[in-house]
Each structure stands twice: as structure tokens, then as C-alpha cells.
N, CA and C atoms as a LAMMPS dump frame, in Angstrom:
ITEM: TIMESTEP
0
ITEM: NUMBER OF ATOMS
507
ITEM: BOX BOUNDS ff ff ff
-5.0000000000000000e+02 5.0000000000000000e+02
-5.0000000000000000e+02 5.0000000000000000e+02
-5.0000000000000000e+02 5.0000000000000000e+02
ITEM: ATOMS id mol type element x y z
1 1 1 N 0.86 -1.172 0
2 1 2 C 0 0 0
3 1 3 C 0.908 1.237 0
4 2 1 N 0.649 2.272 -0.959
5 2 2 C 1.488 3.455 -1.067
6 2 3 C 1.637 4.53 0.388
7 3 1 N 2.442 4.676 0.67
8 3 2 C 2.575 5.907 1.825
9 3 3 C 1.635 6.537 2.237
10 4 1 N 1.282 7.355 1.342
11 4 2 C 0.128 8.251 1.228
12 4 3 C -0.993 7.61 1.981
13 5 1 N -1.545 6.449 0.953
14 5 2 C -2.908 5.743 1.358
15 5 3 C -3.021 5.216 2.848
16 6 1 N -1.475 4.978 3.581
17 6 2 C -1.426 4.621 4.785
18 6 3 C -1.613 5.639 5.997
19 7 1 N -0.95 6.845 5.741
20 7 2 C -1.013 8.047 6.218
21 7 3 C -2.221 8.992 6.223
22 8 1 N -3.055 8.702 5.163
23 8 2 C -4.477 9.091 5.187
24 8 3 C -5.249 8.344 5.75
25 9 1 N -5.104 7.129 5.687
26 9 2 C -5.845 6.001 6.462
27 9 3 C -5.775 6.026 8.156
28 10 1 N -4.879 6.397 8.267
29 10 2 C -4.519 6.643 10.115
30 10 3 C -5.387 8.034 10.405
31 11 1 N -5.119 9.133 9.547
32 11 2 C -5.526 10.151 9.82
33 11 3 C -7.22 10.225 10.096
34 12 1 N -7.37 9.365 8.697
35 12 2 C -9.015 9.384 8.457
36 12 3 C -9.412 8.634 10.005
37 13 1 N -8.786 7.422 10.582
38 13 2 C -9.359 7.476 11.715
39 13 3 C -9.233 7.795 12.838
40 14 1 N -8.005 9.096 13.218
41 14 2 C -7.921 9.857 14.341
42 14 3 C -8.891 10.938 13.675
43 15 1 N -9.49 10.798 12.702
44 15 2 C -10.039 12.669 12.489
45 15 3 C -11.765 12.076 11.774
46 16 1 N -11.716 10.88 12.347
47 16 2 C -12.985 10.216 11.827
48 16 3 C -14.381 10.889 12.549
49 17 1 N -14.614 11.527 13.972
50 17 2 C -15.638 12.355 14.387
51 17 3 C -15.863 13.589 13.71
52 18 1 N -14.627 13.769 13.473
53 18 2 C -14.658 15.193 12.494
54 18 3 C -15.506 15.695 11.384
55 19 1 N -14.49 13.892 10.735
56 19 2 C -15.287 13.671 9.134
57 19 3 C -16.881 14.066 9.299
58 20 1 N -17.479 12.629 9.934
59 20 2 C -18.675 12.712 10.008
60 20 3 C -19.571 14.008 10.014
61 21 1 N -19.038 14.611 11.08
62 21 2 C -19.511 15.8 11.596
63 21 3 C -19.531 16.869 10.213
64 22 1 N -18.609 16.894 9.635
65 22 2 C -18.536 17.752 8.177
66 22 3 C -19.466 17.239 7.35
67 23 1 N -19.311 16.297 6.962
68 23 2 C -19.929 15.418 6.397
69 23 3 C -21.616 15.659 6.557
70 24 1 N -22.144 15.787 7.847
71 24 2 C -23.185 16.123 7.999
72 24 3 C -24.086 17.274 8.173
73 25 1 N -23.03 18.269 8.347
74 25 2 C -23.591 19.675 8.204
75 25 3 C -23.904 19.866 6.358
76 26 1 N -23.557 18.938 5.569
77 26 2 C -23.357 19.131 4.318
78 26 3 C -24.485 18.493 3.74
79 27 1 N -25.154 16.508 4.176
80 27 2 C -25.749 15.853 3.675
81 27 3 C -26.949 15.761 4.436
82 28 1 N -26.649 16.385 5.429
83 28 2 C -28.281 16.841 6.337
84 28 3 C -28.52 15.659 7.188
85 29 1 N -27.601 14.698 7.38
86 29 2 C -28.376 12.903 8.356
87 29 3 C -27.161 12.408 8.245
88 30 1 N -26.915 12.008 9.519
89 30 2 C -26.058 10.982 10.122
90 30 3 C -25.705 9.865 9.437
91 31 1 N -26.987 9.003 8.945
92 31 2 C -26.442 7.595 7.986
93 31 3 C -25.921 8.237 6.64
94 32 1 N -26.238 9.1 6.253
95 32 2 C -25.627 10.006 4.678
96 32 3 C -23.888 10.116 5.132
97 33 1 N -23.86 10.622 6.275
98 33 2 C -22.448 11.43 6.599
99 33 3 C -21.685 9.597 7.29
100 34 1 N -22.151 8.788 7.685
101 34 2 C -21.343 7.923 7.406
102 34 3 C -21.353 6.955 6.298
103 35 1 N -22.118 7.444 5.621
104 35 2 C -21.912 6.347 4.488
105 35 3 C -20.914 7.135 3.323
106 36 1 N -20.947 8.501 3.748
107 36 2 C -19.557 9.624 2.84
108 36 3 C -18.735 9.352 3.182
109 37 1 N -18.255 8.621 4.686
110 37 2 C -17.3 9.249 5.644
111 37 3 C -16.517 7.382 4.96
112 38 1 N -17.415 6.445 5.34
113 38 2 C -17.185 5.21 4.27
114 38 3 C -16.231 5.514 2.858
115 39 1 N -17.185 5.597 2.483
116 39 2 C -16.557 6.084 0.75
117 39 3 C -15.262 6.83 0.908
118 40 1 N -15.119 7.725 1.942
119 40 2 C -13.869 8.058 1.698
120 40 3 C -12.75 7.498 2.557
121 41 1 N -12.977 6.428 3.082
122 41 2 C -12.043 4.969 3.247
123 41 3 C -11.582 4.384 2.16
124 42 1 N -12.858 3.844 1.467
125 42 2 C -12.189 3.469 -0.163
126 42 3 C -11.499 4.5 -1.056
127 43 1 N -11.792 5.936 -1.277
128 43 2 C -10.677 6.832 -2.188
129 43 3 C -9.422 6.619 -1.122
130 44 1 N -9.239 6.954 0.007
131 44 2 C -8.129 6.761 0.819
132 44 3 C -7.204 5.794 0.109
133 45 1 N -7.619 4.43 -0.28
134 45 2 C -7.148 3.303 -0.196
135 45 3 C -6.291 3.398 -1.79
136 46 1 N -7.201 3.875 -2.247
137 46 2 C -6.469 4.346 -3.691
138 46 3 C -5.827 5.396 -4.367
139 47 1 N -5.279 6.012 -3.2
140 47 2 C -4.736 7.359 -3.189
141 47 3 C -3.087 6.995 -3.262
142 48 1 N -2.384 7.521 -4.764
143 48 2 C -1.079 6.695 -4.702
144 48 3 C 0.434 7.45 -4.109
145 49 1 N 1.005 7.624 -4.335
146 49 2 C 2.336 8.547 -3.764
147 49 3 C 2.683 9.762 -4.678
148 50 1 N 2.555 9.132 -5.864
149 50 2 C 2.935 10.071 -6.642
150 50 3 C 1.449 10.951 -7.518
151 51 1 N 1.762 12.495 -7.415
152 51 2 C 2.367 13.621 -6.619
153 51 3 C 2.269 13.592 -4.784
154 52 1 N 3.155 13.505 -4.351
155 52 2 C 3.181 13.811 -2.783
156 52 3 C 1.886 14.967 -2.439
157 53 1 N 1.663 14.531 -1.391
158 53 2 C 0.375 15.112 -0.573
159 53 3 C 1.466 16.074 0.372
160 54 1 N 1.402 17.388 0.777
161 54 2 C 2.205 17.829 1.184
162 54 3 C 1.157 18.626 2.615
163 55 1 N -0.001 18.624 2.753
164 55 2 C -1.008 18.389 3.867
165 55 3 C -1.915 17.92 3.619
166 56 1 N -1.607 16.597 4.386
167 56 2 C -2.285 15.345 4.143
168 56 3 C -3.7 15.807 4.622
169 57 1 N -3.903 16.17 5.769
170 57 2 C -5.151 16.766 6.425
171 57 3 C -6.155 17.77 5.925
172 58 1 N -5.295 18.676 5.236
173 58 2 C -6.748 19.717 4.629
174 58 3 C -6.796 18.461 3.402
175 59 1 N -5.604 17.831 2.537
176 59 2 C -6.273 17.264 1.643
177 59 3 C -7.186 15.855 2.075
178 60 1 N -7.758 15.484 3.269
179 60 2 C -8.417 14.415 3.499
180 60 3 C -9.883 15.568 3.672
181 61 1 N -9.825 16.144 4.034
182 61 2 C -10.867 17.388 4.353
183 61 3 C -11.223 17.598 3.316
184 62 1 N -10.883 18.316 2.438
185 62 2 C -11.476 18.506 1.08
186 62 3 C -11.782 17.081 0.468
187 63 1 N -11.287 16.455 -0.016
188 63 2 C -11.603 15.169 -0.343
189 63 3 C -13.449 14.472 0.757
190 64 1 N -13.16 14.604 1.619
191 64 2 C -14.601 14.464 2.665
192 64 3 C -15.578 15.54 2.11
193 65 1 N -15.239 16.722 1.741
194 65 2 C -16.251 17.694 1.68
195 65 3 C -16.706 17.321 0.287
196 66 1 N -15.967 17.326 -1.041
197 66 2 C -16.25 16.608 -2.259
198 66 3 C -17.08 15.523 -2.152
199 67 1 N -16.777 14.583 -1.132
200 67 2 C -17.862 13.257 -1.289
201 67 3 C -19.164 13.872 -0.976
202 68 1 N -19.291 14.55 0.117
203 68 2 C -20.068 14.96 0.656
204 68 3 C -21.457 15.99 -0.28
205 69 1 N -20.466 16.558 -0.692
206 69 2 C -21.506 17.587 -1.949
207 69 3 C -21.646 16.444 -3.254
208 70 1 N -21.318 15.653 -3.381
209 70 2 C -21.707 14.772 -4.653
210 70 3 C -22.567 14.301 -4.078
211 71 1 N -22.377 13.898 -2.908
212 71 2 C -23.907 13.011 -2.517
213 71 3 C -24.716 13.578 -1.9
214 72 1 N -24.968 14.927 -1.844
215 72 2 C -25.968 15.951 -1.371
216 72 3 C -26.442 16.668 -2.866
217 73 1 N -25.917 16.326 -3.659
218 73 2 C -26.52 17.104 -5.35
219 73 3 C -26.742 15.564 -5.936
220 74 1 N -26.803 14.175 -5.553
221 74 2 C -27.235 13.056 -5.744
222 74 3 C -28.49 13.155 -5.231
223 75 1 N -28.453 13.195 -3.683
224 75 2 C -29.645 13.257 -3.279
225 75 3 C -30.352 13.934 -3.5
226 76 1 N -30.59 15.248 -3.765
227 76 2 C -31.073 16.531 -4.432
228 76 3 C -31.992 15.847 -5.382
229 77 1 N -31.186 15.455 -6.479
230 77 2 C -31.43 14.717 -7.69
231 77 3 C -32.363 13.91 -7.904
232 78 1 N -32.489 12.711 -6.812
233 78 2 C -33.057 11.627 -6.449
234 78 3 C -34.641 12.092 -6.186
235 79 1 N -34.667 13.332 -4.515
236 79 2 C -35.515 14.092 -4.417
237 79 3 C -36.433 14.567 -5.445
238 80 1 N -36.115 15.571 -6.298
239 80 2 C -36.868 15.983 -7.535
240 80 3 C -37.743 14.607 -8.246
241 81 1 N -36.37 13.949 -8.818
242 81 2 C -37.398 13.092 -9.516
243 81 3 C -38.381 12.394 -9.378
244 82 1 N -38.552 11.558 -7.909
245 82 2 C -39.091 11.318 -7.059
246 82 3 C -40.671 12.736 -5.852
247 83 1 N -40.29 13.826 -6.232
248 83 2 C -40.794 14.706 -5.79
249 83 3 C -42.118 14.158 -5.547
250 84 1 N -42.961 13.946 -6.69
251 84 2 C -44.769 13.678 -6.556
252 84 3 C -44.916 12.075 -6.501
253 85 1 N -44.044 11.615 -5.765
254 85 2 C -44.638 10.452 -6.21
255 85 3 C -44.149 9.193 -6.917
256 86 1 N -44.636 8.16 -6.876
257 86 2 C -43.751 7.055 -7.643
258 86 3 C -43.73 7.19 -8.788
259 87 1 N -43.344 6.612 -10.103
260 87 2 C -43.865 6.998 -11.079
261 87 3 C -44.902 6.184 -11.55
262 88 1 N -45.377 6.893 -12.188
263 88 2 C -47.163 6.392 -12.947
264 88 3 C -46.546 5.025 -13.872
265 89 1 N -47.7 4.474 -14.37
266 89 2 C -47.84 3.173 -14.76
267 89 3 C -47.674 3.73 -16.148
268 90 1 N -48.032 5.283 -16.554
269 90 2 C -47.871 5.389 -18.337
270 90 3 C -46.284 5.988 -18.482
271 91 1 N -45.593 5.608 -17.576
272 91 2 C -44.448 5.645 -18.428
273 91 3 C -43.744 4.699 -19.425
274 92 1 N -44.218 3.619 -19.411
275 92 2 C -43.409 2.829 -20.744
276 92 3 C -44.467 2.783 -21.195
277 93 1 N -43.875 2.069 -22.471
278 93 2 C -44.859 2.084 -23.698
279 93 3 C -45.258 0.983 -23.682
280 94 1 N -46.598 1.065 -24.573
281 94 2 C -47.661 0.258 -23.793
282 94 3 C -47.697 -0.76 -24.751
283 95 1 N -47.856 0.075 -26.393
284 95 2 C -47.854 -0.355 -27.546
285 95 3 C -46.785 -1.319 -27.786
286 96 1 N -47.612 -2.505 -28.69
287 96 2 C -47.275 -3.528 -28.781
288 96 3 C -45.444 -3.503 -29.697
289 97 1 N -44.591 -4.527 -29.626
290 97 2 C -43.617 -4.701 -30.47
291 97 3 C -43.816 -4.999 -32.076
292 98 1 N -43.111 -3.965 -32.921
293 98 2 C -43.658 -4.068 -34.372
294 98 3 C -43.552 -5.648 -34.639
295 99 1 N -42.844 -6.148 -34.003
296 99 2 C -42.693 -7.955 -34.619
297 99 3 C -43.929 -8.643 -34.162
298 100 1 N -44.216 -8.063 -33.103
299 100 2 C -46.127 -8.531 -32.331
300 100 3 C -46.924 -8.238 -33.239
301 101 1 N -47.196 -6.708 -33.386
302 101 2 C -47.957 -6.207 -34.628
303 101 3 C -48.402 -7.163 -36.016
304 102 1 N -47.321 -7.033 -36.258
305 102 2 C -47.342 -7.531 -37.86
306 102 3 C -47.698 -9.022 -37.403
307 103 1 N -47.52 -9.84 -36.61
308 103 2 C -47.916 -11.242 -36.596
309 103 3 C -49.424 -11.443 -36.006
310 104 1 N -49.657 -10.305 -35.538
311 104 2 C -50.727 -10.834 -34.944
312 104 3 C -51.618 -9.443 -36.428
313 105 1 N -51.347 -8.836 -37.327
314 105 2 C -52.279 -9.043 -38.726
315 105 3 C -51.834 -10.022 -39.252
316 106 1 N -51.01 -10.304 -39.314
317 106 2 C -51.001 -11.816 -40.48
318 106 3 C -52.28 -13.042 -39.408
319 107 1 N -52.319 -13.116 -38.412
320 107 2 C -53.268 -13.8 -37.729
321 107 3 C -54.45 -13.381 -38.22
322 108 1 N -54.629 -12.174 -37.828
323 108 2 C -56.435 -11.123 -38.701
324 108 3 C -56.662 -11.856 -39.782
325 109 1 N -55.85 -11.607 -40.445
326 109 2 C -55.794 -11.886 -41.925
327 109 3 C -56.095 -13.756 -42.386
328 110 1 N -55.984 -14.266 -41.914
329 110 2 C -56.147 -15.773 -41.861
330 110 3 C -57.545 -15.682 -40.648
331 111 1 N -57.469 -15.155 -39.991
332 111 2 C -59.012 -15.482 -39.672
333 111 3 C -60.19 -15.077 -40.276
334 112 1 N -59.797 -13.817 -40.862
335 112 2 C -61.175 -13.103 -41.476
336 112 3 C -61.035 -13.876 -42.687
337 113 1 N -60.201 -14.443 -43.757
338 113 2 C -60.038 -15.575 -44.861
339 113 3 C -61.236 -16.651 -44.51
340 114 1 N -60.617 -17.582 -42.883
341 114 2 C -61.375 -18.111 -42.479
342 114 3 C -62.844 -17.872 -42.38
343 115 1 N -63.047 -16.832 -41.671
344 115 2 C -64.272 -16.426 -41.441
345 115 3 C -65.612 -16.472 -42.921
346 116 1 N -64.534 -16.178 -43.931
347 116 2 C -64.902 -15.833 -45.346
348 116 3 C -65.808 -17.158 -46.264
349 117 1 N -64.508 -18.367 -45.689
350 117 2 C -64.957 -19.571 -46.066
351 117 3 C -66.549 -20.255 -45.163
352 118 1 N -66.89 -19.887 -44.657
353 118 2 C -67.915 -20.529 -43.481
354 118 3 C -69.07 -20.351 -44.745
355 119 1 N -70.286 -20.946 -44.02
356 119 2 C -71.214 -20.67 -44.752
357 119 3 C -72.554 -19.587 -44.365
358 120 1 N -73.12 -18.898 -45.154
359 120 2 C -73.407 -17.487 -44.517
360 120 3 C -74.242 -18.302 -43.528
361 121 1 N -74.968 -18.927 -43.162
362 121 2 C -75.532 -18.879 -41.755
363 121 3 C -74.795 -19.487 -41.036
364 122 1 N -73.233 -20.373 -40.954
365 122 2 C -72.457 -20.128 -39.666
366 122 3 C -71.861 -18.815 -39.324
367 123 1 N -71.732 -18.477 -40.922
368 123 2 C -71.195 -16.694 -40.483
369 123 3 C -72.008 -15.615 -39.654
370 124 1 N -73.442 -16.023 -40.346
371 124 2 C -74.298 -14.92 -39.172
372 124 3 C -73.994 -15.678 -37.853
373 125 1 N -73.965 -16.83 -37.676
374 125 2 C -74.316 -16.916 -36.015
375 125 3 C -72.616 -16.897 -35.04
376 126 1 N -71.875 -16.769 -35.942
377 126 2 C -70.527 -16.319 -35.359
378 126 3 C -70.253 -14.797 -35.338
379 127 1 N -71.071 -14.148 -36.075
380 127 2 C -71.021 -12.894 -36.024
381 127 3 C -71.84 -12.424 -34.739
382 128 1 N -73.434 -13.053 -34.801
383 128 2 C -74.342 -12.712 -33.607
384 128 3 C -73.472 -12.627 -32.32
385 129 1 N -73.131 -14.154 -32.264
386 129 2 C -72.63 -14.686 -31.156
387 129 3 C -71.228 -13.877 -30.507
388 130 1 N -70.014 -13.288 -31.327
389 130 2 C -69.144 -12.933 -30.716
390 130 3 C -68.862 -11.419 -31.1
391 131 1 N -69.449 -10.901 -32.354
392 131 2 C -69.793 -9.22 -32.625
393 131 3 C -70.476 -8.812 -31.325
394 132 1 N -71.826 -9.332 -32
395 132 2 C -72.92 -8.743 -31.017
396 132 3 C -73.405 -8.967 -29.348
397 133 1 N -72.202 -10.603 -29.2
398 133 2 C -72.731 -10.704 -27.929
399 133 3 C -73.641 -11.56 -27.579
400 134 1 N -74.223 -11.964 -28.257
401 134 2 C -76.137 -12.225 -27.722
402 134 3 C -75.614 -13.964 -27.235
403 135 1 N -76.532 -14.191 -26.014
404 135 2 C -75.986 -15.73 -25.895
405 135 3 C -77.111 -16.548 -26.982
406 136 1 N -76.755 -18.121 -27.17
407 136 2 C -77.066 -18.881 -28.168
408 136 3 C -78.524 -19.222 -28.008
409 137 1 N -78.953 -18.908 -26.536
410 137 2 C -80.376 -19.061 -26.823
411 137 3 C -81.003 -18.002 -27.721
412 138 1 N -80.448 -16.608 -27.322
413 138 2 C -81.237 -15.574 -27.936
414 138 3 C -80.905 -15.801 -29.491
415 139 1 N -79.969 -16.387 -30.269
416 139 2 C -79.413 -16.98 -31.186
417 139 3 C -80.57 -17.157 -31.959
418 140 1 N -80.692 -18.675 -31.361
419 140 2 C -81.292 -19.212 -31.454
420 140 3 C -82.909 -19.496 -31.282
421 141 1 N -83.102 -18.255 -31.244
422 141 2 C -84.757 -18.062 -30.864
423 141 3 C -85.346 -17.501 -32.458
424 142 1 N -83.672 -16.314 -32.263
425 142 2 C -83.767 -15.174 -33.432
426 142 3 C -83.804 -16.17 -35.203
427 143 1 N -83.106 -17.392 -35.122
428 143 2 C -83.425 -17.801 -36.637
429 143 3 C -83.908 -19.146 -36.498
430 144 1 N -84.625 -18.878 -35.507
431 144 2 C -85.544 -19.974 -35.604
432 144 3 C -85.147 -21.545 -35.418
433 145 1 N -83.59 -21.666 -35.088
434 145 2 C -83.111 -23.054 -34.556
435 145 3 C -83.18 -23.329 -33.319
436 146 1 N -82.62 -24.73 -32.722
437 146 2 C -82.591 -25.06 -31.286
438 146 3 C -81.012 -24.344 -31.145
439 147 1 N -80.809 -24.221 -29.651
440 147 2 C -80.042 -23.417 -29.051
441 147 3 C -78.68 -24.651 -29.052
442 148 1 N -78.944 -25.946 -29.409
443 148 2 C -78.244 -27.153 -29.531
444 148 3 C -77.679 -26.892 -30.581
445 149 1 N -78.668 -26.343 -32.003
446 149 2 C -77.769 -26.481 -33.153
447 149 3 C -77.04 -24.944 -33.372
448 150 1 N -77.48 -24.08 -32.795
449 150 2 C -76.683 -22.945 -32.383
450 150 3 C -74.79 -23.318 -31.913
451 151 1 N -75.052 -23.914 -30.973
452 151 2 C -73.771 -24.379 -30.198
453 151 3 C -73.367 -24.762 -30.947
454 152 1 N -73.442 -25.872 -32.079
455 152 2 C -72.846 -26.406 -33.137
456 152 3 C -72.39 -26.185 -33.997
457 153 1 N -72.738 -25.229 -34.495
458 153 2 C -72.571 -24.017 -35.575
459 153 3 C -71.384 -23.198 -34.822
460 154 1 N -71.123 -22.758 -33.601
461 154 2 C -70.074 -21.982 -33.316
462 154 3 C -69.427 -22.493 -33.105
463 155 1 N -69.434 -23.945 -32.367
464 155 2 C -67.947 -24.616 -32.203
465 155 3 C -67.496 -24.837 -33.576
466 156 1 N -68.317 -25.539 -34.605
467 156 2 C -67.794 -25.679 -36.131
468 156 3 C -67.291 -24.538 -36.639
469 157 1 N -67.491 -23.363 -36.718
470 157 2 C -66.847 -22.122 -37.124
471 157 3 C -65.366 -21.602 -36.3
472 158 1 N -65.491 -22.196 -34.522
473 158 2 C -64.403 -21.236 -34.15
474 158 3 C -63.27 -22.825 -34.304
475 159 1 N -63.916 -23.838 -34.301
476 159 2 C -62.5 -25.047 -35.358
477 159 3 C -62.196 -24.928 -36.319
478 160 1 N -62.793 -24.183 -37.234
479 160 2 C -62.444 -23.914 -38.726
480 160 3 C -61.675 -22.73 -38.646
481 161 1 N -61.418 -21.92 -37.904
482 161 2 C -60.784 -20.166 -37.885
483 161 3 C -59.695 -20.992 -36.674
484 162 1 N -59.37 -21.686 -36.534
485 162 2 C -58.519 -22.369 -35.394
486 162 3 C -57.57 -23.081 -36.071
487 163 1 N -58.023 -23.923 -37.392
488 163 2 C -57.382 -24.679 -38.013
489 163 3 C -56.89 -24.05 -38.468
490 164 1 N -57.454 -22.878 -38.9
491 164 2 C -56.715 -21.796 -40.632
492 164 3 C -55.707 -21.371 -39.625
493 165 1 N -55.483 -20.785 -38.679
494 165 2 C -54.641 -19.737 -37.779
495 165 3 C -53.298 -21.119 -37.295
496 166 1 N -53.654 -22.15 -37.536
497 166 2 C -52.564 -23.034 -36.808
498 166 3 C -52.98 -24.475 -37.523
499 167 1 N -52.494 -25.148 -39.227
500 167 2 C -52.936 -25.97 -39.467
501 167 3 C -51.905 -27.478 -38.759
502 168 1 N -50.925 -27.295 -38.013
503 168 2 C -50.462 -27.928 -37.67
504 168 3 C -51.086 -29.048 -36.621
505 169 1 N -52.316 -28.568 -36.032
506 169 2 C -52.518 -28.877 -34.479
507 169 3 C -53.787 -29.551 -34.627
């Protein structure tokens, strides 16, 4: 370990109440001013010989007061951004990834194909049923079938728009 770093290191802890004490008229709280007073254990440690320190003491002092205002214009910093609050939920973006996008129209696009192929009265009752909502009785009241062959008609339509979207499965 270089001279220096040893000689500051002794100093820093005969002059360690000091530190703190500076330290805290600066960062406003006790755990701030030792967690500066810390940090400047580690610059200590890496403090080399060459150029000679020729007062070791104001330069451990200044060096303490430097930590000290970096981490009082840190905290500052921190403060502001933090000022109102956590941050809101609309800061990232919400909108989908263009590689999502585009795969999920090429999906559209093979279902409404699908949709195309059906025959117009599975198409009306897949339209009733998942456009409009209406459950299969009301369906099924409306064109005059049982609410049985309703059901049948939509499972046959949403296997056929299932197959087109994924003929593997």
C-alpha cells in the first residue's frame, strides 16, 4: 500500500468524528455522513504517492467535503425526480412490439379468410354470437333453430378459424 494511502488512512481514523460531523452539516443525516465518511475509506485506499500530498489533512478534508456535496446534489437529484410520487404506470410504452404487430395481422388476416370460407348462416351466427354478444339461446330463438344447433354451428366455425390460424394442431 502506497505511503500516502497509509497516512491518510490513520488520519481518516484519528479525524474520523470530524469527518462525520462535516460530512453532515453538508448531507443533512447521520447515515448520509457515514456512508460519505465510508466512501472516503475506499478513495483513501487508492490514493497513490505520486504527486506527494504535502497536507495530508486539509487534503483528506477537502476530499470528505467533495464526497459529501456529490452526494448531497445526488440526493437533491433523487428528491426531484421522485418529488410527486412514484412513477405512474404510463411511463413505458404500452404499444405492442412491431414484430407482435405484424404477426398478430397476419393472424387477422387468416381469420377473417377463415371467417370468409364458413357458410353465410355459420357466419351470421358467429357474427351474432361474438360481434354482437347475444348468448345462443337468444341466437337461437332469433333464426328460428334449437339453441343445440346454435352451439354447433359456433364450435364448427371457431375449429375452422382455429385450423386456418394453426394448421399444424
Amino acid at each position: 500500500m502506497p505511503t500516502n494511502a497509509i497516512a491518510l488512512t490513520r488520519l481518516l481514523l484519528a479525524e474520523r468524528p470530524s469527518l462525520v460531523r462535516l460530512a453532515q452539516r453538508i448531507v443533512g443525516s447521520v447515515p448520509a455522513a457515514e456512508d460519505v465518511t465510508q466512501s472516503l475509506w475506499f478513495r483513501v485506499q487508492r490514493v497513490e504517492d505520486d504527486p506527494p500530498i504535502a497536507n495530508r489533512r486539509a487534503y483528506l478534508f477537502r476530499l470528505a467535503t467533495n464526497l459529501a456535496v456529490d452526494r448531497a446534489k445526488a440526493d437533491h437529484r433523487h428528491g426531484e425526480l421522485f418529488k410527486e410520487g412514484p412513477l405512474s404506470e404510463d411511463v413505458a410504452d404500452e404499444s405492442p412490439l412491431a414484430e407482435r404487430m405484424l404477426l398478430d395481422r397476419e393472424a387477422l388476416g387468416l381469420v377473417q379468410s377463415a371467417v370468409r370460407e364458413l357458410s353465410p348462416r355459420c357466419r351470421k351466427i358467429l357474427h351474432m354470437r361474438r360481434v354482437e354478444g347475444l348468448p345462443a339461446s337468444e341466437i337461437a330463438s332469433r333464426l328460428g333453430l334449437s339453441r343445440q344447433m346454435v352451439t354447433r354451428y359456433i364450435a364448427q366455425a371457431m375449429a375452422h378459424c382455429l385450423d386456418r390460424l394453426d394448421p399444424d394442431e
